[in-house]
C-alpha positions as CSV (number, residue, x, y, z in Angstrom):
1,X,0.0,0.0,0.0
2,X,1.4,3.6,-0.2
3,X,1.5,6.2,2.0
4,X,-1.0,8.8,2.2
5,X,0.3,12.5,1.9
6,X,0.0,14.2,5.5
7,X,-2.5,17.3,5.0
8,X,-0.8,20.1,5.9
9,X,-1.9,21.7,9.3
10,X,-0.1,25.8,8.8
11,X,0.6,26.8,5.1
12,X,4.3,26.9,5.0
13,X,6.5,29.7,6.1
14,X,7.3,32.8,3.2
15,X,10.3,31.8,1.5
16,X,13.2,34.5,2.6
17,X,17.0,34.3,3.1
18,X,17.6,33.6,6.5
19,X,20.6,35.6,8.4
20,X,23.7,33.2,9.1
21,X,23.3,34.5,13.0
22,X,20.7,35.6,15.0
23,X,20.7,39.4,15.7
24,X,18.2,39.5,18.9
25,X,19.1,43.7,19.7
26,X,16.4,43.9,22.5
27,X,15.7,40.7,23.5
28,X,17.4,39.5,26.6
29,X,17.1,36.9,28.7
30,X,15.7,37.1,32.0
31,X,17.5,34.8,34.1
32,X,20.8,34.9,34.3
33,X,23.6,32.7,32.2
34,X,24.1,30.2,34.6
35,X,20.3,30.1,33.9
36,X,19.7,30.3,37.7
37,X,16.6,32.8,38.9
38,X,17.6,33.8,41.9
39,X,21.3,34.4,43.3
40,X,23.3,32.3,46.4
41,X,21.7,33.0,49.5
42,X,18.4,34.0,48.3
43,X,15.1,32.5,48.7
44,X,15.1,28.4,49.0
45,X,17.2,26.0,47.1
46,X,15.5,22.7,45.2
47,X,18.5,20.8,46.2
């Protein structure tokens, strides 16, 4: 038997060169790098 063709749920993306990096100039993370929220010796600790 052969495959059916998956319908397509979103009409595919507009066809446009993409940048080699990312330029994000205002968006910045919220935590910090070490992806922690809160620094040492506040709040609780999960561990």
């Amino acid at each position: 038997p052969r495959p059916r063709p998956r319908p397509p749920r979103h009409s595919p993306p507009p066809t446009r060169p993409r940048p080699r990096e990312t330029y994000l100039p205002l968006l910045r993370p919220r935590l910090p790098v070490d992806g922690r929220e809160r620094r040492s010796g506040e709040g609780h600790s999960r561990l």
